[in-house]
C-alpha positions in Angstrom: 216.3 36.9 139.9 217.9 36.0 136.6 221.4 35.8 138.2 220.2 33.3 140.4 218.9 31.1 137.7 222.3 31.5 136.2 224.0 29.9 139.3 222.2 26.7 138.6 223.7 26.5 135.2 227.9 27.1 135.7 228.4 23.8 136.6 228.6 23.8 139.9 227.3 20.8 142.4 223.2 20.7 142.1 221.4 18.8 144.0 221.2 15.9 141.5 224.6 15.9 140.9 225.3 15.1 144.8 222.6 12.5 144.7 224.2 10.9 142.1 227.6 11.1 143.7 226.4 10.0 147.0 224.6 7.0 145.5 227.6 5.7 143.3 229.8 6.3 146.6 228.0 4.1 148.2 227.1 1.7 145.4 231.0 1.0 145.7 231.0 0.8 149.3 228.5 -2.1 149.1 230.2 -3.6 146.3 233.8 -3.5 148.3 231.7 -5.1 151.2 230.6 -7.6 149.3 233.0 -9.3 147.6 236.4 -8.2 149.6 235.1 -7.8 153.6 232.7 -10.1 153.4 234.6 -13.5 153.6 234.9 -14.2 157.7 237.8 -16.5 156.9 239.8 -13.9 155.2 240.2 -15.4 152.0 239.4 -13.6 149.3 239.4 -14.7 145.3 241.0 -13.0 142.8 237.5 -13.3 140.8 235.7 -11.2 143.8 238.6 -8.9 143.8 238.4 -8.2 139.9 234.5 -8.3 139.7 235.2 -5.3 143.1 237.7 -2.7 141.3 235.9 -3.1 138.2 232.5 -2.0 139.6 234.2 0.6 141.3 236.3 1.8 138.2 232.6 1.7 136.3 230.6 3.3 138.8 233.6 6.3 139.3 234.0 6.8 135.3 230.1 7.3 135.4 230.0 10.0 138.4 232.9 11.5 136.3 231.5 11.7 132.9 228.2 12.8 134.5 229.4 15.5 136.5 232.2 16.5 133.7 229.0 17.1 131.3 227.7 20.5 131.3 224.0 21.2 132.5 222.5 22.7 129.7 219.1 21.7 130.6 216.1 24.0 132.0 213.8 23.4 134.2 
């Protein structure tokens, strides 16, 4: 029983961590669709295109510090 406690706590993927992985996945996804696909006309300004890679660039640090930290909690 203890050793599978300890799996929980090497770092691995938990359940949370691939919640929040999924979510900021797609929170770019929606954020690319937004401000790059979006335009029917194809025109796209560099504004949208700035405000897009650095939401991505955000939301990817903050999946990386987050799953870089180790899990040191118990539950």
């Amino acid at each position: 029983m203890p050793e599978q406690l300890s799996l929980r706590s090497d770092g691995g993927f938990t359940p949370r961590r691939v919640a929040v992985l999924i979510g900021a996945l797609v929170g770019f996804a929606v954020t690319w669709a937004l401000f790059v696909v979006a335009p029917p006309d194809g025109s796209v300004s560099p504004f949208a295109m700035g405000i897009s890679f650095l939401a991505g660039a955000y939301l990817l640090v903050l999946v990386y510090s987050y799953l870089k930290q180790p899990s040191t909690r118990s539950s």
